[in-house]
C-alpha positions as CSV (number, residue, x, y, z in Angstrom):
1,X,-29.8,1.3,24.2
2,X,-27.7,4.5,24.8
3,X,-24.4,3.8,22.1
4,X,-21.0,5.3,22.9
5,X,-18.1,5.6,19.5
6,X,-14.8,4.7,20.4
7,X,-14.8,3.9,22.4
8,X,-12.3,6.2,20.1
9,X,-14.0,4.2,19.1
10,X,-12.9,4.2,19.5
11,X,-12.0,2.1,17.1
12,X,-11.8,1.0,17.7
13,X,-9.8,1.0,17.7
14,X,-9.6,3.2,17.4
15,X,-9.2,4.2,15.7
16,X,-8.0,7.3,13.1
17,X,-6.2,9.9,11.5
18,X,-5.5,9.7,7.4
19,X,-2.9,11.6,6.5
20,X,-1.5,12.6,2.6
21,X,1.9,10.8,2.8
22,X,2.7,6.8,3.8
23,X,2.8,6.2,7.7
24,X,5.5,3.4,8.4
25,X,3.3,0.9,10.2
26,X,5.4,0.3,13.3
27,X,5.5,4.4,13.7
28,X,1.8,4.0,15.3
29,X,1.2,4.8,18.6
30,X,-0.5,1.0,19.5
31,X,1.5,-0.9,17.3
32,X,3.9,-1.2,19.5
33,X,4.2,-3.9,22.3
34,X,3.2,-2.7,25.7
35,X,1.7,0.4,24.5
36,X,-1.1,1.3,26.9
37,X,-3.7,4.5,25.8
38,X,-6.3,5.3,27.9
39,X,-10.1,6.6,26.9
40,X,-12.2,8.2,29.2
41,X,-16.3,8.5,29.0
42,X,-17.8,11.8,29.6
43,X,-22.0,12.6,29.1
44,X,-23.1,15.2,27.5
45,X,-22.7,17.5,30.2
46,X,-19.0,16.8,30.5
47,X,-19.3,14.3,33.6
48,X,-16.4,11.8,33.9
49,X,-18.0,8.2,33.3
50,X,-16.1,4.8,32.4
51,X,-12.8,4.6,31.2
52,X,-11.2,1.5,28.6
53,X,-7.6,0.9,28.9
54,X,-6.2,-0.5,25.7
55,X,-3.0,-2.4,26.0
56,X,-1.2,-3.7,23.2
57,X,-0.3,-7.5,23.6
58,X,1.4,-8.2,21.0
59,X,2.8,-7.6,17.6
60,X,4.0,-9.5,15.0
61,X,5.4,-9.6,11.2
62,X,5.4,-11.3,8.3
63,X,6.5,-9.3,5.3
64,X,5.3,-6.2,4.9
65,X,1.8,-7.5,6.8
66,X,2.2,-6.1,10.8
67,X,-0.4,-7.4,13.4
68,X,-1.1,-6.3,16.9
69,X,-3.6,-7.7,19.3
70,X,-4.5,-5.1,21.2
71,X,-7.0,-5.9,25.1
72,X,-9.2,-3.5,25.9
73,X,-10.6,-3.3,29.3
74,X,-13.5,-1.9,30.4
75,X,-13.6,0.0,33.9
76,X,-16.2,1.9,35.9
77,X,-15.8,4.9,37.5
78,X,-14.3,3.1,40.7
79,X,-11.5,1.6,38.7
80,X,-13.1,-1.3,38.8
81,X,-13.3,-4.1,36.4
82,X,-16.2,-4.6,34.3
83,X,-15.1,-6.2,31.3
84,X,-12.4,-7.0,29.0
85,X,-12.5,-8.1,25.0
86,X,-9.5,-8.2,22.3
87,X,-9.2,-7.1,19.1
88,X,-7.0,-6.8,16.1
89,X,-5.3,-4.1,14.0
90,X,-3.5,-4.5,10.7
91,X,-1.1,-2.4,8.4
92,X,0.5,-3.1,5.3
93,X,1.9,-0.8,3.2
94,X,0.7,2.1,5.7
95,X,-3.1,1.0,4.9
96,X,-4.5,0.2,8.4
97,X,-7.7,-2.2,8.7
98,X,-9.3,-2.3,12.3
99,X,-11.7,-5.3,13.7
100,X,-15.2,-3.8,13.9
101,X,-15.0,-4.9,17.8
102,X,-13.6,-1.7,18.5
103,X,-16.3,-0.2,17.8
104,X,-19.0,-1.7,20.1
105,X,-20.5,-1.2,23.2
106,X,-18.5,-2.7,25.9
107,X,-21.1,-1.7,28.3
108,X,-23.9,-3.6,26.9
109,X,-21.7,-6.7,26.0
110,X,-20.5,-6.3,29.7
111,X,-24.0,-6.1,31.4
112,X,-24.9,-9.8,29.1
113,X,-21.5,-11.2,30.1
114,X,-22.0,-11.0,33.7
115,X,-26.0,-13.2,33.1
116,X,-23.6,-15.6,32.1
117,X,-24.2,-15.2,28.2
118,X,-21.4,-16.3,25.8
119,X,-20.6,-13.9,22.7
120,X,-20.4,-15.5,19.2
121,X,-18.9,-12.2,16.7
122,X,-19.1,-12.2,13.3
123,X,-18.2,-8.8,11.8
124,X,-16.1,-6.9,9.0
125,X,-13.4,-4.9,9.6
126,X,-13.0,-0.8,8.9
127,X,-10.0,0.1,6.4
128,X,-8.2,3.7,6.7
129,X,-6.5,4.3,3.3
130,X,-3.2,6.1,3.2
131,X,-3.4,9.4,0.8
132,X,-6.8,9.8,1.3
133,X,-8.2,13.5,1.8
134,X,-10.9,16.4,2.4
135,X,-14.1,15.3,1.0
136,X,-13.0,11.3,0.2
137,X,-15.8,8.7,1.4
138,X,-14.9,5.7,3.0
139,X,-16.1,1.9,3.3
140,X,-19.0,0.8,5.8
141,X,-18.7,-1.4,8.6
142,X,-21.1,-4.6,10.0
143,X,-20.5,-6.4,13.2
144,X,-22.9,-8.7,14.8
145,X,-22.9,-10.4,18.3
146,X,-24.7,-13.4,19.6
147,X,-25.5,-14.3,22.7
148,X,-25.7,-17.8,23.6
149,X,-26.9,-19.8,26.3
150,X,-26.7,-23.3,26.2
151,X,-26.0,-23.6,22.9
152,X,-29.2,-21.1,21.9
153,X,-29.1,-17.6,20.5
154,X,-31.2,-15.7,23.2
155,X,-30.3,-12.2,21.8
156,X,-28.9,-11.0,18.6
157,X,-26.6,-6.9,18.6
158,X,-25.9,-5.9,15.4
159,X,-24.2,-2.4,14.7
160,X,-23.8,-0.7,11.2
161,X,-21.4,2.2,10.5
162,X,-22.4,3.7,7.3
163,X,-21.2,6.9,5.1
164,X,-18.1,7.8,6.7
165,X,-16.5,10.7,5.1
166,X,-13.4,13.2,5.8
167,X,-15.0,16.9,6.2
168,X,-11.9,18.8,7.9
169,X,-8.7,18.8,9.4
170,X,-8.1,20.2,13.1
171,X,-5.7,20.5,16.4
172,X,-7.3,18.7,19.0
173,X,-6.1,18.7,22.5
174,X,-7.2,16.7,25.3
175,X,-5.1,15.3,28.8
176,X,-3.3,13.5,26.8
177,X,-1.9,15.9,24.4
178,X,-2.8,18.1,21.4
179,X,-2.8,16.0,18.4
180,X,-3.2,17.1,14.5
181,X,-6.2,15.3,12.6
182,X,-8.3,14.6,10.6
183,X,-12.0,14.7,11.5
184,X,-14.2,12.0,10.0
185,X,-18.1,12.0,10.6
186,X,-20.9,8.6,10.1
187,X,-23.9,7.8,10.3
188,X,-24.6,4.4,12.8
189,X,-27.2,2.2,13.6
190,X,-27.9,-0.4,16.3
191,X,-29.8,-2.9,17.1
192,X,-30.9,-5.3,20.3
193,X,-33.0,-7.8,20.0
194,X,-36.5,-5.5,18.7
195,X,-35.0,-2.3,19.6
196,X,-33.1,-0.1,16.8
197,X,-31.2,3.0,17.7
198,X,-30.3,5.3,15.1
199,X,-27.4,8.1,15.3
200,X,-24.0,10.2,13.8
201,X,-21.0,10.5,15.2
202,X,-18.1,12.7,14.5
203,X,-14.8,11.3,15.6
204,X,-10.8,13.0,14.8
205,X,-7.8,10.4,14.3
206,X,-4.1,10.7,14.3
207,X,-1.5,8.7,12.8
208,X,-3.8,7.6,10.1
209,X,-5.3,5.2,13.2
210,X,-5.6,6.7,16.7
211,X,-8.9,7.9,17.8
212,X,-8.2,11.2,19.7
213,X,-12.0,12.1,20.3
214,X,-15.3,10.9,19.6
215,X,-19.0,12.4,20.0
216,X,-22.2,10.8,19.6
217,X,-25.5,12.2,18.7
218,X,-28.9,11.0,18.8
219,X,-31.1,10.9,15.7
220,X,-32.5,14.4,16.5
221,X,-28.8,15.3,16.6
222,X,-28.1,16.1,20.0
223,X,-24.8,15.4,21.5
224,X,-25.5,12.3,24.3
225,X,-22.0,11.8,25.0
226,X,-18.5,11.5,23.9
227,X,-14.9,10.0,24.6
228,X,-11.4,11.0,24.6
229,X,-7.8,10.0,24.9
230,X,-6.9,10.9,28.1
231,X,-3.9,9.1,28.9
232,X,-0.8,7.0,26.9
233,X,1.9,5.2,28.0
């Protein structure tokens, strides 16, 4: 199974940047209503694949607890449809949490959707701490997906994200922009059904939560493809 970050991971959701002072939670690029950012697929070689358009639904809040529901839509290289999932984001205090779903591969879930398989997720969520810096590690993440005919699990997806750690700080630019992060690198493994895939990924967020870029590498560590923001509205 050929595993694609953030898709950036996005995050995603995405998603994400840590910087030393207190981001105001409605300063974010997707926690606003309507906001619409854009990722775009590319192999290794630097050919445009799919795209995922992720448009912010809705926000609410309740204290100092903001949440946005943000869709995420899958599309192939014709502009074309292929399959569409939601999410959630949190912030309170400026400390962001993101649902593991944005994380996964939308292809996969896509090519079991259209058998007619139904999705049952269980899965944690991925915290981005405000103050955090250079050389701070930060927690794991666990999601795992059913699918369900009929009332039986025919297949079981898991996917781990393990030893993620701040190594840098860079300028990235892409179509979208050129954006100040932080880089981040992990370690992530997959499963589906009897087949494992092992792999690192290096990925550079903004705004303590907006995936700019990531990269994924096979266990030999070999780049096999990577995604960027391309586009926000």
């Amino acid at each position: 199974m050929k595993i694609k970050i953030g898709i950036l991971i996005t995050i995603l959701v995405t998603l994400f940047c840590i910087r030393s002072y207190a981001q105001n939670c409605d300063e974010v690029l997707f926690m606003k209503k309507g906001a619409i950012l854009t990722y775009t697929d590319y192999n290794k070689k630097g050919k445009e694949l799919n795209s995922t358009v992720h448009e912010t639904t809705s926000v609410t809040q309740e204290n100092n607890l903001y949440t946005a529901i943000i869709q995420a839509t899958r599309k192939d290289q014709k502009n074309k449809e292929t399959f569409t999932t939601s999410f959630k984001t949190r912030c309170e205090g400026g400390l962001f949490s993101v649902d593991m779903m944005r994380f996964f591969n939308y292809d996969k879930l896509s090519e079991q959707q259209q058998k007619g398989l139904k999705l049952k997720i269980d899965g944690d969520v991925l915290e981005f701490p405000v103050n955090s810096k250079v050389g701070d590690q930060m927690d794991d993440g666990h999601i795992t997906i059913k699918l369900n005919s009929e009332g039986f699990t025919l297949i079981t997806m898991t996917f781990d994200i393990k030893n993620r750690k701040i190594v840098g700080e860079e300028s990235i630019t892409t179509p979208a922009g050129t954006f100040d992060c932080q880089k981040v690198t992990f370690d992530f493994e997959s499963k589906f059904g009897i087949i494992k895939v092992k792999g690192s990924g290096v990925e550079w967020y903004h705004d303590n939560v907006v995936v700019i870029k990531s990269e994924s590498y096979n266990k030999k560590g070999k780049l096999t493809g990577y995604h960027q923001l391309t586009k926000v509205q």
